[in-house]
C-alpha positions in Angstrom: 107.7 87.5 149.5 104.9 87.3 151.7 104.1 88.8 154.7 102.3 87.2 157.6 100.8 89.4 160.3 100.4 88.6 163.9 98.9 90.9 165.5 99.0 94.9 164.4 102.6 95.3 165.1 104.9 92.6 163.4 105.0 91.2 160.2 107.0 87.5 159.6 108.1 86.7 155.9 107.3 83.5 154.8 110.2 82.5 152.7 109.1 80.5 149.4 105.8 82.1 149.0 105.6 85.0 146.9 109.0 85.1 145.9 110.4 85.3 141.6 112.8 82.6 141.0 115.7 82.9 138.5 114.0 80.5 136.2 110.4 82.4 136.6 112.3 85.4 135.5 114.1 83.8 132.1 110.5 82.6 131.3 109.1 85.9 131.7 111.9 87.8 130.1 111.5 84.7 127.0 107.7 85.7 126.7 108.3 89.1 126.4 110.6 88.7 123.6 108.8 86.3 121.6 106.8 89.0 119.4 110.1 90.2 118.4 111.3 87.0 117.8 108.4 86.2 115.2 108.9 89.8 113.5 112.6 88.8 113.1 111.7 85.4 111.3 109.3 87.9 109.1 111.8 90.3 108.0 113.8 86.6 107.5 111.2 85.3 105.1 110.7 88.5 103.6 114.3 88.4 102.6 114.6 85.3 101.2 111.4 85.9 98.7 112.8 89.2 97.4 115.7 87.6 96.7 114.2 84.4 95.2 112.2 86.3 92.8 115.2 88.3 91.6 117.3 85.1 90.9 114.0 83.7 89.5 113.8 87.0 87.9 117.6 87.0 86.3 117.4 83.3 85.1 113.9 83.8 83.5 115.6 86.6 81.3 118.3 84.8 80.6 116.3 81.8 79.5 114.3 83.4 77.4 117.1 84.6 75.3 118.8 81.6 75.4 114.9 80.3 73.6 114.7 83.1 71.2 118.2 82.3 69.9 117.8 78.6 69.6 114.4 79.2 67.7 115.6 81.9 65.7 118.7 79.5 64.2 116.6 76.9 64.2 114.0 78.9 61.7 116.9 79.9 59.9 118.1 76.5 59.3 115.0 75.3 57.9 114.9 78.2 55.4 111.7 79.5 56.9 
């Protein structure tokens, strides 16, 4: 709030001027929290490719197998 002087002894507050609204506050406070914010989405994204390569991973193996086997019976079918 801010103070008006008149004079040396008295002081009047000026209402209005100077003084934090509620929704001042919840923009400040939503500032402040928006570097962790970004950190949580990149621990997020972070997640989500470890566990996208491991599933890419798991299937890759599997599908290789799955390859070798066909070409080995299929070699083996031709007599070669």
């Amino acid at each position: 709030m801010l103070l008006v002087s008149h004079g040396r002894r008295s002081q009047i507050p000026v209402p209005g001027i100077g003084v934090e609204t509620d929704a001042h506050n919840t923009l400040q406070a939503h500032r402040d929290e928006s570097g962790a914010t970004a950190i949580e989405y990149g621990l997020i994204a972070a997640l989500i490719s470890v566990v996208t390569i491991a599933a890419i991973t798991a299937v890759g193996t599997q599908l290789s197998t799955t390859f070798n086997t066909i070409s080995t019976d299929l070699s083996t079918a031709n007599g070669n």
